[in-house]
C-alpha positions in Angstrom: 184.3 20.1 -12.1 186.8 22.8 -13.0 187.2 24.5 -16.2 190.1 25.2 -18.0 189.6 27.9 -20.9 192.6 28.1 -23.2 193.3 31.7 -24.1 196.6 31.9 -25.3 196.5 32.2 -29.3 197.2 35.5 -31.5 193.9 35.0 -33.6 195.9 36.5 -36.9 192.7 34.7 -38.8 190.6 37.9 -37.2 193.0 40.5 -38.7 192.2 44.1 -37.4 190.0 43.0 -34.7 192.9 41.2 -32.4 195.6 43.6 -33.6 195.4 45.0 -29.8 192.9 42.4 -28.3 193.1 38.3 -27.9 189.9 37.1 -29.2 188.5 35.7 -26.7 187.9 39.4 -25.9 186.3 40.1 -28.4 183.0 42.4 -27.9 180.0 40.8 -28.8 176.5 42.5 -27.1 178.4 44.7 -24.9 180.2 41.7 -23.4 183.6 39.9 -24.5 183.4 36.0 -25.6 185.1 35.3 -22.2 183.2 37.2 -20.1 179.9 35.3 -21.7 181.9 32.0 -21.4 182.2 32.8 -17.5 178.7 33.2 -16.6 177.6 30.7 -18.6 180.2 28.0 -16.8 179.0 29.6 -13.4 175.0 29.5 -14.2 175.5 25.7 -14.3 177.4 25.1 -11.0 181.4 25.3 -12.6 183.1 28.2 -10.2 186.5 26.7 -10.3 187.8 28.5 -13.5 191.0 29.1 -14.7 192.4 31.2 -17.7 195.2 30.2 -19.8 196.8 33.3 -21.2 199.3 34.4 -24.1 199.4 37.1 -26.4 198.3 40.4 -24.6 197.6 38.9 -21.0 197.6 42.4 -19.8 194.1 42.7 -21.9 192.5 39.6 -20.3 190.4 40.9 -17.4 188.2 38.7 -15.9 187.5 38.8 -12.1 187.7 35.5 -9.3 189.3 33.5 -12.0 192.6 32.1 -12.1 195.4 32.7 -14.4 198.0 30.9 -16.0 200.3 32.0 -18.6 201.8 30.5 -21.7 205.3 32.6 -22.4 205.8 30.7 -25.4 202.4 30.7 -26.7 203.9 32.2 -30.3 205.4 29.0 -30.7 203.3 26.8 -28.9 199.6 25.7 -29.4 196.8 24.0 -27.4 197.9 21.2 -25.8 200.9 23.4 -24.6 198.8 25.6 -23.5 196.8 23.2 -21.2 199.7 22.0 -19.7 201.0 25.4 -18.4 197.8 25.0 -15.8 199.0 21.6 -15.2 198.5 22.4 -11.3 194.9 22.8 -12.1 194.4 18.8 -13.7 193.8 16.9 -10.8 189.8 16.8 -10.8 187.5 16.2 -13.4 188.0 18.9 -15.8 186.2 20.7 -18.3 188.8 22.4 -21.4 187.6 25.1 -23.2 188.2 27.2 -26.3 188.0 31.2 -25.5 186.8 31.5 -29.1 183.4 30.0 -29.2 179.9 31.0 -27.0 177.3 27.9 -26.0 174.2 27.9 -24.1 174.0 26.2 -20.8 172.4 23.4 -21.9 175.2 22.5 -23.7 177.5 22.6 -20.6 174.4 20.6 -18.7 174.4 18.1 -20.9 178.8 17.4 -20.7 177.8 17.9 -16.6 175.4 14.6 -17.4 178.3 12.6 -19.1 179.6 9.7 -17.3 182.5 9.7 -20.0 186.4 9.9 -18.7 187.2 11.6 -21.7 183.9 13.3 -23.2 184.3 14.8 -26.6 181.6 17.5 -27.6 180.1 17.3 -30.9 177.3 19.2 -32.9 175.2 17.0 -34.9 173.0 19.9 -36.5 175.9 22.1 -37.3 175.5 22.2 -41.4 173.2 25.0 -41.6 175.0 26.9 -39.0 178.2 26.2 -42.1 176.4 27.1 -44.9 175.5 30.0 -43.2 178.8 31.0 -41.9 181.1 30.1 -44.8 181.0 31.1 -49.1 182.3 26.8 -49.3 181.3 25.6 -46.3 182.7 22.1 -47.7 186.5 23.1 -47.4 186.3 24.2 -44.0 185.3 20.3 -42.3 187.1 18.3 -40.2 186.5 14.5 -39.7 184.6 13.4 -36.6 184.1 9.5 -36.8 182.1 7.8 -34.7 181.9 3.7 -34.1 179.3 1.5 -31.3 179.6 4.6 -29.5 183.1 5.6 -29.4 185.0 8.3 -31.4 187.8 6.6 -33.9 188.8 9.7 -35.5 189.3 13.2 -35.6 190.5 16.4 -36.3 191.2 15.5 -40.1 190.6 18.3 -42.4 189.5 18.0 -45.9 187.9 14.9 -45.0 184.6 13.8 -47.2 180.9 14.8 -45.5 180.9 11.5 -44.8 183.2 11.2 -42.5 182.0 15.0 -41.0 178.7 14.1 -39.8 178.8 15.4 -36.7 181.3 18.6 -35.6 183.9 19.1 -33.1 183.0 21.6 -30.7 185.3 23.0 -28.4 184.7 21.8 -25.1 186.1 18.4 -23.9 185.3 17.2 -21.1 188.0 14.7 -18.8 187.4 12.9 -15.1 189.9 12.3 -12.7 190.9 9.2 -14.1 190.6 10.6 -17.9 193.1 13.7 -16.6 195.7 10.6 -15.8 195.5 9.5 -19.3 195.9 12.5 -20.6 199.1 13.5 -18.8 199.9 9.5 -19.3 199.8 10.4 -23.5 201.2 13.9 -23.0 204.2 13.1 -21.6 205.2 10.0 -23.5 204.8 12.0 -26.7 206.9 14.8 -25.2 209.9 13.2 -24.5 210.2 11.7 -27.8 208.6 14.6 -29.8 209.1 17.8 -27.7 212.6 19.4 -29.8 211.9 17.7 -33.3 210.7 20.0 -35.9 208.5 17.3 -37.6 204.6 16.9 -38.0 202.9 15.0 -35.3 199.7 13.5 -36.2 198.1 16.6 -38.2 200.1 19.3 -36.0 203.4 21.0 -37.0 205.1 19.6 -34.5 204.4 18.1 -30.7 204.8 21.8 -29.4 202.3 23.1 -31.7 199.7 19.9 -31.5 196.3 20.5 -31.3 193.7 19.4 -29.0 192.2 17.2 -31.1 195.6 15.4 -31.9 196.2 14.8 -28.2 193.0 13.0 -28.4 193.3 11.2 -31.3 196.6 9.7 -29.5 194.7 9.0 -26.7 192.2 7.2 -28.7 195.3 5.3 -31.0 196.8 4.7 -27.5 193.4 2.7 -26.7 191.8 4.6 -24.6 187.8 5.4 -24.8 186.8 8.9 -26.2 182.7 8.9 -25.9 181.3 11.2 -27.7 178.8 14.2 -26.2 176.3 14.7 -28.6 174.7 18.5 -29.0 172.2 20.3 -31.5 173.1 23.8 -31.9 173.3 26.0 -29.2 177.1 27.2 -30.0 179.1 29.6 -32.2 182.8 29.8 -33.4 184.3 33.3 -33.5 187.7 32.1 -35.6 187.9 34.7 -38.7 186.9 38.5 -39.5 183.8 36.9 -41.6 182.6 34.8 -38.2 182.9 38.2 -36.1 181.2 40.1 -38.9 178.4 37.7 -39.4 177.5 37.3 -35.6 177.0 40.7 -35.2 175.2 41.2 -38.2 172.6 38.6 -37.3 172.4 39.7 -33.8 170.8 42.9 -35.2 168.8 41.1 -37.3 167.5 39.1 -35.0 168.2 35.8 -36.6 170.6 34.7 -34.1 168.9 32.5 -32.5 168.3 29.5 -34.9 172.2 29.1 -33.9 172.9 30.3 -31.0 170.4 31.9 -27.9 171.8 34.4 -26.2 169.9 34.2 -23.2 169.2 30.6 -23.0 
């Protein structure tokens, strides 16, 4: 399996701490997100890594990787992103955020999935929020699961209901899963790609999120299994996530999220 990690965004939501720095270099324990990210992906067999990168590429410095470069990444999003390292989607594939950290049982267990398009998912995940947000109840996003197949996603503002489980970065595609993909991508594109309108819950196509690429894919009929987690990861997406980590790493209380050295 190869791994794709997408690396391009400005992370504005982090304010002083990306002014000069994409997140996903971000220092946390005297290593950046992406740096942590790597080993992790290599301590479980994944050597085959490639970096998508945007804002400040110059800053992204990670060695035996490869790169790939979004040039309009100020415009773009995700999905865009991904497809810049189109090259690179011909194996099964593993797509991941530069903005989060997970433990390598969670990579183990997507490794385990027999899924064509494996979707990762945190069922445990509401004390992490609490923990992480002042109104944890604003910041959820819909993750609907039916006999074992995802239906829905990527809604925000959903009801708890409907937010059981979380979306965790990391998405998982095989061979034939990467066919669908481009199948969806590129049928959107051509009727999507220059009009300025809202695609699923994106801006635009250009701008679409990952999660909207997959909620085509599901609305195109394909199968989206859900990979079922309990903790073991952590989102680094605002000032207060960055600022919280690092105060419960001193405190010691990191771990009932997210174990460092697991």
């Amino acid at each position: 399996m190869k791994a794709i990690i997408l690396a391009a965004g400005m992370g504005t939501r982090l304010g002083k701490y990306t002014e000069n720095l994409p997140k996903g270099m971000l220092n946390f324990a005297d290593k950046s997100l992406i740096e942590r990210q790597v080993e992790t992906l290599r301590s479980c067999g994944i050597t085959d890594i490639s970096i998508v990168t945007g804002y400040m590429p110059d800053k992204i410095n990670i060695k035996d990787v490869k790169f790939y470069h979004n040039e309009d990444y100020a415009n773009t999003n995700m999905v865009s992103s991904l497809f810049c390292a189109e090259q690179e989607l011909n194996d099964d594939i593993l797509v991941c955020y530069a903005d989060i950290l997970y433990e390598k049982k969670v990579i183990q267990k997507i490794l385990k999935s027999k899924a064509d398009i494996g979707v990762t998912a945190d069922d445990s995940y509401w004390p992490y929020w609490q923990a992480r947000l002042d109104n944890p109840e604003e910041d959820i996003e819909s993750f609907v699961i039916k006999n074992n197949r995802v239906v829905e996603l990527g809604i925000p503002r959903c009801s708890l209901d409907k937010a059981k489980v979380r979306y965790v970065g990391l998405i998982k595609f095989s061979k034939k899963g990467v066919e669908a993909l481009k199948k969806v991508f590129y049928e959107n594109k051509n009727k999507y790609w220059h009009k300025d309108q809202p695609w699923l819950n994106s801006k635009s196509f250009k701008k679409a999120y990952m999660t909207d690429i997959l909620q085509s894919l599901i609305n195109s009929g394909y199968k989206v299994d859900p990979i079922i987690i309990s903790k073991g990861w952590m989102e680094f997406d605002t000032v207060e996530d960055y600022e919280k980590a690092i105060k419960w790493l001193k405190e010691n209380n990191l771990n009932r999220f997210y174990d460092m050295n697991s």
